[in-house]
Each structure stands twice: as C-alpha cells, then as structure tokens.
FIRO-525199 format. One line per field, with one value per residue (C-alpha): y, x, z; residue number from 0; residue in three letters. Coordinates in steps of 0.2 Angstrom, whole numbers. Each point is the difference from the previous one (the first is absolute). Layout:
residues N
yy: Y | ...
xx: X | ...
zz: Z | ...
seq: NUM | ...
type: ALA | ...
end
This chain:
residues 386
yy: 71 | 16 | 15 | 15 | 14 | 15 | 14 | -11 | 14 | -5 | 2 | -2 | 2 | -1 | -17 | -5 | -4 | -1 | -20 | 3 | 8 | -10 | -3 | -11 | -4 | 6 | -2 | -11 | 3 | 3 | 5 | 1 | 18 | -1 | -7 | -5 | 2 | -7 | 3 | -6 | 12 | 5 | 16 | 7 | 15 | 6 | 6 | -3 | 9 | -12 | 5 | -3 | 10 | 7 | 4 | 9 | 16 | -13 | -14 | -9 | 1 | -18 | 1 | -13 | -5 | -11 | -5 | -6 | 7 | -3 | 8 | 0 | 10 | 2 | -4 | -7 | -11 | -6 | 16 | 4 | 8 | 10 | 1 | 15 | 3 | 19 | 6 | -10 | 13 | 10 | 10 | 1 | -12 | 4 | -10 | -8 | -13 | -19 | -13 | -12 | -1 | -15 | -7 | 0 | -9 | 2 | -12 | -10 | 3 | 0 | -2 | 9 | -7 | 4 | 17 | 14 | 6 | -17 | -16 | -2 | -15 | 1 | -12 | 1 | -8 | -9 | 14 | 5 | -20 | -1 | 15 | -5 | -14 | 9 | 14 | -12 | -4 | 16 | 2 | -13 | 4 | 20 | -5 | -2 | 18 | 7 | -7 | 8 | 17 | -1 | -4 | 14 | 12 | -4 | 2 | 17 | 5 | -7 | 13 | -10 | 8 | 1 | -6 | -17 | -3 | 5 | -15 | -12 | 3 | -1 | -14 | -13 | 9 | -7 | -17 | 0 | 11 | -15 | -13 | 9 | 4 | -20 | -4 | 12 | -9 | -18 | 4 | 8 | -17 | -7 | 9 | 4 | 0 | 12 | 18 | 4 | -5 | 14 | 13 | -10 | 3 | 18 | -2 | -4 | 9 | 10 | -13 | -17 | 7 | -3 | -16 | -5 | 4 | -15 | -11 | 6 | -12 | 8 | 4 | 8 | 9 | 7 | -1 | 15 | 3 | 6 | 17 | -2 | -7 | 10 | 17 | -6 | -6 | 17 | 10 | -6 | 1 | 18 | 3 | -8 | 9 | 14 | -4 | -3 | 19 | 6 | -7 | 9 | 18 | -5 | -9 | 7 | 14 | 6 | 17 | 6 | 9 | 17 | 6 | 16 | -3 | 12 | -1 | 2 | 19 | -5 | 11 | -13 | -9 | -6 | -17 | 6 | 14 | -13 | -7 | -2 | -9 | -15 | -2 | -11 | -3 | -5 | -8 | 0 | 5 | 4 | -16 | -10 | -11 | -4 | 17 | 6 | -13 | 4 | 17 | -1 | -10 | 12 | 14 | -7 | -1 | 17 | 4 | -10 | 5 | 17 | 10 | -16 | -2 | 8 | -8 | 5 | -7 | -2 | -2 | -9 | -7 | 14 | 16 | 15 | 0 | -17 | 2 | 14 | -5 | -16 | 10 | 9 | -14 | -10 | 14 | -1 | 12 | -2 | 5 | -4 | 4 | -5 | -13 | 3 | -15 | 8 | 0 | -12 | -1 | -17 | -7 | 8 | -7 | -17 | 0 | -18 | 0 | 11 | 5 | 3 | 6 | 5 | 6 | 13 | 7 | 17 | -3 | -4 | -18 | -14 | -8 | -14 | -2 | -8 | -5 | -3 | 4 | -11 | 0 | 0 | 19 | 3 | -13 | 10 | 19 | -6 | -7 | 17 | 11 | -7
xx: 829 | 7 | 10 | -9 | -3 | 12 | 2 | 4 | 5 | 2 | 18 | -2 | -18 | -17 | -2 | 19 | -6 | -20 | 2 | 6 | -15 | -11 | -20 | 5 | -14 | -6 | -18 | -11 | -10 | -15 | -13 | -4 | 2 | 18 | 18 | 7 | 20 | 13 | 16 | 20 | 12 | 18 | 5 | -18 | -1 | -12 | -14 | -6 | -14 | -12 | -9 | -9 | 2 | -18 | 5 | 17 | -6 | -7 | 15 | -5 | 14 | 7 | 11 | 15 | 8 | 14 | -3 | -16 | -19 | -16 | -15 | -14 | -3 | -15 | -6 | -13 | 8 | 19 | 9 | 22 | 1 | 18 | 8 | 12 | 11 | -4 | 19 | -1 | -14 | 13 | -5 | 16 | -6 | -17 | -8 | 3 | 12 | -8 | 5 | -13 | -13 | -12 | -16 | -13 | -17 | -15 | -3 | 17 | 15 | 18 | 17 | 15 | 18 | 19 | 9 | -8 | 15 | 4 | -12 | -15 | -13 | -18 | -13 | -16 | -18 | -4 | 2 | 18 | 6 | -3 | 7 | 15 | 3 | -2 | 13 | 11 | -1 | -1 | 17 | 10 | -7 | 7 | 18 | 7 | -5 | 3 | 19 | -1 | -6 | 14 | 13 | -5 | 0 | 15 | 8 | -7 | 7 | 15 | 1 | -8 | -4 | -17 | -5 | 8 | -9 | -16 | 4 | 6 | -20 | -9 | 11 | -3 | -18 | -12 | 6 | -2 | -17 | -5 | 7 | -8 | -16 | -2 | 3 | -15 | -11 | 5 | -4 | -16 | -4 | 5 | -11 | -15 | -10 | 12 | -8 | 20 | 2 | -13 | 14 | 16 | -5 | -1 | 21 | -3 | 3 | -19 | -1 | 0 | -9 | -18 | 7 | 4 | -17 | -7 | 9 | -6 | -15 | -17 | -1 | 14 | 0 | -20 | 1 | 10 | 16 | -8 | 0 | 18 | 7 | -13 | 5 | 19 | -8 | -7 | 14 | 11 | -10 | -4 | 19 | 0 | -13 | 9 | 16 | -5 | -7 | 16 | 9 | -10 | 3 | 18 | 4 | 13 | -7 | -14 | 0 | 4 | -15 | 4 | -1 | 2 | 7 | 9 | 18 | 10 | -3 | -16 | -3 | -9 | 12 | -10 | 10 | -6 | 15 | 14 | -7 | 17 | 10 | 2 | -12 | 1 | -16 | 6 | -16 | 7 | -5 | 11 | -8 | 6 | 17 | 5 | -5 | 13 | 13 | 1 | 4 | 18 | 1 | -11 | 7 | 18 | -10 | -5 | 17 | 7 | -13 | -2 | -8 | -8 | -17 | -9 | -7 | -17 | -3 | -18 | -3 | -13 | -11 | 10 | -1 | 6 | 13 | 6 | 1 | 12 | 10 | 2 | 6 | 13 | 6 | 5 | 5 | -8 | 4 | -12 | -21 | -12 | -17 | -14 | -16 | -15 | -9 | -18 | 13 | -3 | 18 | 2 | -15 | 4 | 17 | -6 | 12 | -4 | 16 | 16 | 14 | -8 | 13 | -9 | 12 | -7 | 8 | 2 | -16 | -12 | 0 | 4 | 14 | 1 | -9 | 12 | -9 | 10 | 20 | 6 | 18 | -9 | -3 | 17 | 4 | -16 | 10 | 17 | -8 | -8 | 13 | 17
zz: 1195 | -9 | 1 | 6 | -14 | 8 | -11 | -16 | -13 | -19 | -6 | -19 | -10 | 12 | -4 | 7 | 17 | -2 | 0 | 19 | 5 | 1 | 14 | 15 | 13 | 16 | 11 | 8 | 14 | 12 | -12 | -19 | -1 | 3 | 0 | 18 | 0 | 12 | -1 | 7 | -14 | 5 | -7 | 1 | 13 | 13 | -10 | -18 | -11 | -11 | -12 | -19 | -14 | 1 | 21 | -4 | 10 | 15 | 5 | 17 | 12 | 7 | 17 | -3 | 15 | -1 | -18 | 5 | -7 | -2 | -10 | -6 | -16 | -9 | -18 | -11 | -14 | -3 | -3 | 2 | 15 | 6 | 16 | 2 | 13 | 5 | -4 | -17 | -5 | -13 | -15 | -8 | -11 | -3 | 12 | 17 | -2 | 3 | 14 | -5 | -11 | 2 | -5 | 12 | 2 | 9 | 14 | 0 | 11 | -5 | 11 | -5 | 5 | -3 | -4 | -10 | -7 | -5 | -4 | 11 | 0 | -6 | 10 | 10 | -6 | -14 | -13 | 8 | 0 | -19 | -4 | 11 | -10 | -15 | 4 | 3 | -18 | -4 | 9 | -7 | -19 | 4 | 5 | -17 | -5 | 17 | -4 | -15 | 7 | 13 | -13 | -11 | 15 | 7 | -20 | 0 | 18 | -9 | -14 | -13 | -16 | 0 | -15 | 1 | 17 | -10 | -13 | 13 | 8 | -17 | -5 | 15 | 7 | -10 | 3 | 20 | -2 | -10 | 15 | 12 | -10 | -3 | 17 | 4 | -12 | 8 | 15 | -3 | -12 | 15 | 13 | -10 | 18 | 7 | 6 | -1 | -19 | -5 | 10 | -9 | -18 | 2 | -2 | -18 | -15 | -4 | -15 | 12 | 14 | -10 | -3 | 15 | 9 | -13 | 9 | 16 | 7 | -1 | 18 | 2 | -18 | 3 | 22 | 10 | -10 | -15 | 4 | 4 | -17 | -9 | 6 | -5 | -16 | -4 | 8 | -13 | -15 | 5 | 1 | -18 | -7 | 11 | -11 | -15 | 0 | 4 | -10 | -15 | 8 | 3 | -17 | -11 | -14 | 11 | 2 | 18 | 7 | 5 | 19 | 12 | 16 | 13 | 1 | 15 | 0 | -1 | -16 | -15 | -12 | -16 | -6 | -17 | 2 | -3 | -15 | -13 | 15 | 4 | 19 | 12 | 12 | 16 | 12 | 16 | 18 | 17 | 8 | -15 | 5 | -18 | -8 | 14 | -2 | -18 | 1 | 1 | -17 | -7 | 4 | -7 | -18 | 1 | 1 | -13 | -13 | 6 | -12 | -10 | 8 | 17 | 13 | 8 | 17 | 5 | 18 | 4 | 15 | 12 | 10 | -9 | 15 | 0 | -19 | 1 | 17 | -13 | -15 | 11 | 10 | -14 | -13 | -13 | -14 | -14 | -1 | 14 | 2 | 10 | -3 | 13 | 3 | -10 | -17 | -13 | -7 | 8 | -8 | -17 | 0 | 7 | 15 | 10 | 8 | 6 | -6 | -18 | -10 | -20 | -12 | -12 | -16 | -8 | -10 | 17 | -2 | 11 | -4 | 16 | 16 | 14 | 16 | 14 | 6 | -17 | -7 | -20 | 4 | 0 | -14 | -9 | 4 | -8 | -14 | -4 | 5 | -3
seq: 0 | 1 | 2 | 3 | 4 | 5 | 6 | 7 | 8 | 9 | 10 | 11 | 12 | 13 | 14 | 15 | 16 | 17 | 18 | 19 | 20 | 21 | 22 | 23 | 24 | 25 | 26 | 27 | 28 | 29 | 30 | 31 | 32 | 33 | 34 | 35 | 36 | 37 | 38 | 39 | 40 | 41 | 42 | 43 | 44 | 45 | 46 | 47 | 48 | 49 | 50 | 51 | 52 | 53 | 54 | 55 | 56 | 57 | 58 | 59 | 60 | 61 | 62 | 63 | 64 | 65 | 66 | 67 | 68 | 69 | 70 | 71 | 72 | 73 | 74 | 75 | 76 | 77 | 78 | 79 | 80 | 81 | 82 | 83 | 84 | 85 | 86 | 87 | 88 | 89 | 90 | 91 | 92 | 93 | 94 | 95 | 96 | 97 | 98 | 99 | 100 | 101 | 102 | 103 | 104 | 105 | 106 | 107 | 108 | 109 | 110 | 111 | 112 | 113 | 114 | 115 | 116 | 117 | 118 | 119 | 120 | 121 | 122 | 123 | 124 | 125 | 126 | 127 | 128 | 129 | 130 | 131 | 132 | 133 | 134 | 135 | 136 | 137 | 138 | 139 | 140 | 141 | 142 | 143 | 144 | 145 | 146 | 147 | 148 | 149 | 150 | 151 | 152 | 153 | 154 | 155 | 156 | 157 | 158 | 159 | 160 | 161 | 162 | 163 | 164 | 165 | 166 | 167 | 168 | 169 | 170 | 171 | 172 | 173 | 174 | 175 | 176 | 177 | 178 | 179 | 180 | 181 | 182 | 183 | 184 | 185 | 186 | 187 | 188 | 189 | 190 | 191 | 192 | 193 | 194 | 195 | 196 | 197 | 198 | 199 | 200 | 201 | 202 | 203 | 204 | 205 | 206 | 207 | 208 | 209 | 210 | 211 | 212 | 213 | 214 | 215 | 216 | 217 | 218 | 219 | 220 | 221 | 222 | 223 | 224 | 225 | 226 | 227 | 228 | 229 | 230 | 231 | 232 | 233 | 234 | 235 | 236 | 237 | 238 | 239 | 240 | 241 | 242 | 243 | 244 | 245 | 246 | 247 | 248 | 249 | 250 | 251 | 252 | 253 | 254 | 255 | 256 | 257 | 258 | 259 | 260 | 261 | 262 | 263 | 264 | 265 | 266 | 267 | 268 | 269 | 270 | 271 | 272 | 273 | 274 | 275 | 276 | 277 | 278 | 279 | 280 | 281 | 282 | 283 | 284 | 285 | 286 | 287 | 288 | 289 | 290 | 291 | 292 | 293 | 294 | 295 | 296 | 297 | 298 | 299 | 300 | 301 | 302 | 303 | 304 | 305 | 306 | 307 | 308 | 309 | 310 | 311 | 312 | 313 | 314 | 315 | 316 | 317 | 318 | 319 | 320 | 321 | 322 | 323 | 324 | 325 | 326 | 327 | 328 | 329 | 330 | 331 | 332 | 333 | 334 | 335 | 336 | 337 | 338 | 339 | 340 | 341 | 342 | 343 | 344 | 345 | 346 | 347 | 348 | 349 | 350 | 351 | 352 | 353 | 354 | 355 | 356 | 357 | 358 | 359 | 360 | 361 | 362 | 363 | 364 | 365 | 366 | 367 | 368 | 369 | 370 | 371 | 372 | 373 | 374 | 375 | 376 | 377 | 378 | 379 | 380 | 381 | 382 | 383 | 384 | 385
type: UNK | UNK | UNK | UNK | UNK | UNK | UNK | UNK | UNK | UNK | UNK | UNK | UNK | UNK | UNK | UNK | UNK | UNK | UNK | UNK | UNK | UNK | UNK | UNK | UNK | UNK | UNK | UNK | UNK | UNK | UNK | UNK | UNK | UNK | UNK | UNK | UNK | UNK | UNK | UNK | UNK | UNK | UNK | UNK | UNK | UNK | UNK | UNK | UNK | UNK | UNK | UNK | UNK | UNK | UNK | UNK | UNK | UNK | UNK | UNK | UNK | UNK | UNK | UNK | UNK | UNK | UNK | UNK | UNK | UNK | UNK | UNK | UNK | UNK | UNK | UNK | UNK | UNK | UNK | UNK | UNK | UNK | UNK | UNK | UNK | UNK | UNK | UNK | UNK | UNK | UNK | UNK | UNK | UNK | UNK | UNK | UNK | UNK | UNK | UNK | UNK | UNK | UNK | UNK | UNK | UNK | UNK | UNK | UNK | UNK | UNK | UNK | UNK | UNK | UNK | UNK | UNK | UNK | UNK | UNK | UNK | UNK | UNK | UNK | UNK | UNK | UNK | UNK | UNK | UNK | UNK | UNK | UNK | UNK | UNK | UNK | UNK | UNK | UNK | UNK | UNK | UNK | UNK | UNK | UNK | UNK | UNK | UNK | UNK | UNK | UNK | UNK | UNK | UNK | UNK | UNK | UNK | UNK | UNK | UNK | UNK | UNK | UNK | UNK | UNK | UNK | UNK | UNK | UNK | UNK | UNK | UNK | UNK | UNK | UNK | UNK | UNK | UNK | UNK | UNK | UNK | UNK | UNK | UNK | UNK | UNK | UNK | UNK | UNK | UNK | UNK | UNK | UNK | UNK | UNK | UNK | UNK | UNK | UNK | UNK | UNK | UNK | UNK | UNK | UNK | UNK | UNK | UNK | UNK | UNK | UNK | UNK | UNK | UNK | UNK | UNK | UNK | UNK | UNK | UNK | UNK | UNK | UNK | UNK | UNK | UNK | UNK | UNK | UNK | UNK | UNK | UNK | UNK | UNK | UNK | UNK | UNK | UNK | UNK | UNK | UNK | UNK | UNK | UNK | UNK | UNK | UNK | UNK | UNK | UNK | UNK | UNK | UNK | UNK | UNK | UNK | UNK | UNK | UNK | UNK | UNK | UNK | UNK | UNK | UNK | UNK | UNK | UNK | UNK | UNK | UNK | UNK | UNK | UNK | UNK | UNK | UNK | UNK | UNK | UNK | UNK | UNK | UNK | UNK | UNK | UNK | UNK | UNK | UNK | UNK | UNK | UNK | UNK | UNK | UNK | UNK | UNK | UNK | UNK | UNK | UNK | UNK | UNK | UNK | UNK | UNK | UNK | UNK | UNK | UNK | UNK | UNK | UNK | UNK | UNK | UNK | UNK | UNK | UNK | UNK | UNK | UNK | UNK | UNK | UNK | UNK | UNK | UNK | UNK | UNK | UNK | UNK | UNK | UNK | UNK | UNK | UNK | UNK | UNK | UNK | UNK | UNK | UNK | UNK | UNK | UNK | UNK | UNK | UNK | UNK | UNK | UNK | UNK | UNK | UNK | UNK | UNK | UNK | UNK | UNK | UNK | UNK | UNK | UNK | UNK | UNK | UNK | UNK | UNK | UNK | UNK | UNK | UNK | UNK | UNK | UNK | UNK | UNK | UNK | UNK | UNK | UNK | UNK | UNK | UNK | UNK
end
C-alpha cells in the first residue's frame, strides 16, 4: 500500500527526496518466464506503456478499460519494471516521467488496487502478499520524513530563506533516516524467509545493505533475489567508486583542465582564454528542471557582482537547437558553448550529476565544486566578492 511515484522532483540537494523513491512490487503469473499483472487503479487512463530499463526503445502497450487491465509481460529474473502512461512520456526533464515503478518476478502474479495518483495496494501470489505486508511497513516507517519533506516544501513555497530550511533538514534527517532504517532491519530480522525482505533492504543506506542480506536466511539470500540485491549492491558501490573519482578531479587546488568547445556562434571558445578571472563552470542541460529553475537567482548574482567573475555555461546532453532556443528563452547574458556527447569534458571534470557549478580562480585552480540548485553557491559568491 503506497503512493504511486509521479513525477517526484528533488527540491533541495539530489539526495532530498531519494528516501521517497523507493522498488514496490508487481507480477505473478502463467509461466516462469514472466510476470502476469492485474489491475483495478482510478486515475490511470486508457492505455499504459511498460517497459525495463534494457526495453526503453520496446514498451508493450496495455488497453485499460474502465480502470481495469491485465498483462502478461515477459522477463527472466526479478527486475523493476515501469508503467507509463503514453501522455506522461515528457522529456523536459530528461527522461519520461514515472507513474509506477515496481519489482517484477518471473512466474508469480500480482494485483494492483486503489488510485495511482494517490496510494494503491500491492497483493497477488505469494511473493506479492509478503511484500504487501512489508510495504506496509515500509509506509508507516516513511511517514515521519514524508511530514518532514512536506513541511519543508510548504516553508519554501512560503518564502523561506533557504538556508534555514537546509538546517532544519540536516538537523532532524538523520534522526528519522535512522527510525526508518531500523525499522527496515526489524522487519527483515523478522522475516528472514521473506523473498520481499531481499527487495526491502535495498532502501538502506549502501553501508547496511550488506549488512542486512546476513540476516537474510540462506534460501532467500543464495535462491532468486540475489541478482536483485546484488545489482543494487554493485550499483551503488560503482556510484562510490564513481564518486570518490570525482571528487579528486573536482577538489579544491586542482587545476582545471583546459577545453575547446563552440559557442553559440558556433566559432571555438578555449576556457584557457579567461584565465586571471574568476570562472564559473555551469553543467546544465535544457531538459534539466533545476539547472532551469536556477537561472533567475543566478542571473541576479551576475548582476550584483558584475565584473567580479564570469560565468561559462556548458550545455550538455542537448541538441544544438534546444540548447540555443534555451539560452534565448531564458536570457542569459554570460558565455555559452556547446559539449557534443563524443567530448570528454564531463569525464575530466568528473560531472556525476547536474547542475554542477565548479568555481575557478584567476590562477586556474578550483576553488569549490557545488552539485545541485544549493543556496551555499550563493553564500560561497558573497563571501568572495563582497
């Protein structure tokens, strides 16, 4: 029993709302070879696309008539599959936007009721009535953070300075990550036979997630689900390793490589040119919500320490036309060029996520990376230029 994942943007840092994403269930079925779905949704129109991540180019189309489905949908081993609906498929923000992303595994069958816009139940075979009772769990242990999410929100829709909602979240997280981490763990202590507690402890922190498959009993933790945990095991340590990497080529005193790229008059600009200025690297795409939604704060900064520092906007993962239709639509006024996909600025830089903003001073070095739309830009900018 859970609200359905529809478009969930992150309002604060990337990791603000990734505690609200989190693999439900869905399968079951006629043969081992695939998931059989039935479903009874409100809110969930006439037709819906579902796919994998490996079959984004190849969805099967579902008829829904009055609510009502059913499907078969092939696979070989547990795997998240998504179901769109076909007017959700939006690229604004660089990818199609999600109503429902669930677990599926081979040769079980799963039931879906209640409203997709809202909260809808999880049930079926075996599998689906133990993860049922474990997402109930998993719903009552999120309710805490979700208050504090919704809090925090409605303070910023309020005017909020940001940086005291930014305290207020570091301040009383960690505590209700904690809760709802423990409450994970005790129902996976609980449930060591469960096929549904090898999906819950994917919801953990990378650190317990190893943990937390030694208390798995040995035919659940070596039998179907391995591949499942695993892959989210090695995901994650990927992204570490991933991390860790960047954060070298982004620390403060390494030298910003140099790079050639074509402006907007498509003629090359050579970063190296505005070396004894103050440069900020901006990482950011059309498609990119954030990037966007920071322009205006930017563009105030610009302004207020014209003259102290230049910006240099790097588009990135666009067309050439959506890139300058972007750049004219919003007005920006300071340096843009141009980074094809076969450039290997983002890996020199170590860009994992966007916006990236890097701060360079006169002498070439980095003097702070800042990933995400984050008010310590701005504290940074005043504290260098006021």
């Amino acid at each position: 029993m859970r609200k359905s994942i529809i478009n969930q943007n992150k309002t604060m840092k990337s990791v603000f709302f990734s505690l609200a994403l989190f693999a439900a269930t869905l399968t079951a079925c006629a043969n081992d070879s695939a998931v059989h779905v039935k479903g009874n949704l409100k809110n969930v129109g006439d037709t819906l696309l579902v796919l994998t991540q490996q079959r984004m180019d190849s969805p099967q189309t579902v008829i829904v008539k009055d609510g009502q489905f059913e499907f078969d949908f092939a696979i070989n081993e547990p795997t998240n599959i998504y179901i769109l609906s076909p007017d959700r498929l939006r690229r604004e923000q660089g990818g199609p936007a999600v109503q429902m992303q669930l677990i599926a595994v081979p040769g079980e069958s799963v039931e879906l009721t209640g409203d997709v816009k809202e909260r809808y139940d999880i049930n079926g075979s075996k599998f689906y009535k133990e993860y049922h009772e474990a997402d109930l769990m998993l719903e009552e242990a999120q309710k805490p953070m979700n208050e504090l999410q919704n809090r925090l929100q409605k303070m910023m829709a309020e005017g909020t300075n940001q940086d005291e909602v930014m305290k207020i979240w570091n301040e009383e997280s960690p505590k209700l990550q904690e809760k709802m981490e423990q409450a994970i763990i005790g129902f996976i202590k609980a449930h060591p036979d469960y096929e549904a507690s090898a999906v819950m402890l994917t919801n953990l922190e990378p650190e317990k997630m190893k943990e937390a498959v030694a208390l798995l009993s040995p035919a659940v933790r070596d039998g179907r689900m391995k591949t499942f945990y695993q892959s989210v095991i090695d995901r994650n340590e990927a992204q570490q390793k991933a991390e860790e990497e960047s954060a070298k080529k982004q620390a403060a005193g390494i030298a910003a490589p140099d790079f050639t790229l074509n402006d907007i008059n498509g003629k090359p600009f050579a970063f190296s040119s505005l070396r004894g200025k103050y440069v900020i690297l901006d990482f950011w795409g059309s498609w990119c919500g954030w990037c966007i939604k920071g322009f205006p704060e930017m563009k105030n900064y610009y302004n207020k320490y014209k003259g102290k520092f230049e910006i240099l906007g790097i588009d990135c993962n666009d067309t050439e036309a959506k890139w300058k239709e972007a750049v004219k639509k919003h007005e920006l006024p300071w340096l843009h060029v141009y980074n094809p996909r076969d450039s290997k600025v983002l890996a020199d830089y170590g860009i994992q996520g966007f916006p990236t903003k890097i701060i360079v001073g006169p002498d070439g070095k980095i003097v702070k990376t800042i990933v995400g739309e984050d008010p310590a830009f701005y504290t940074l900018l005043d504290e260098l230029f006021q």
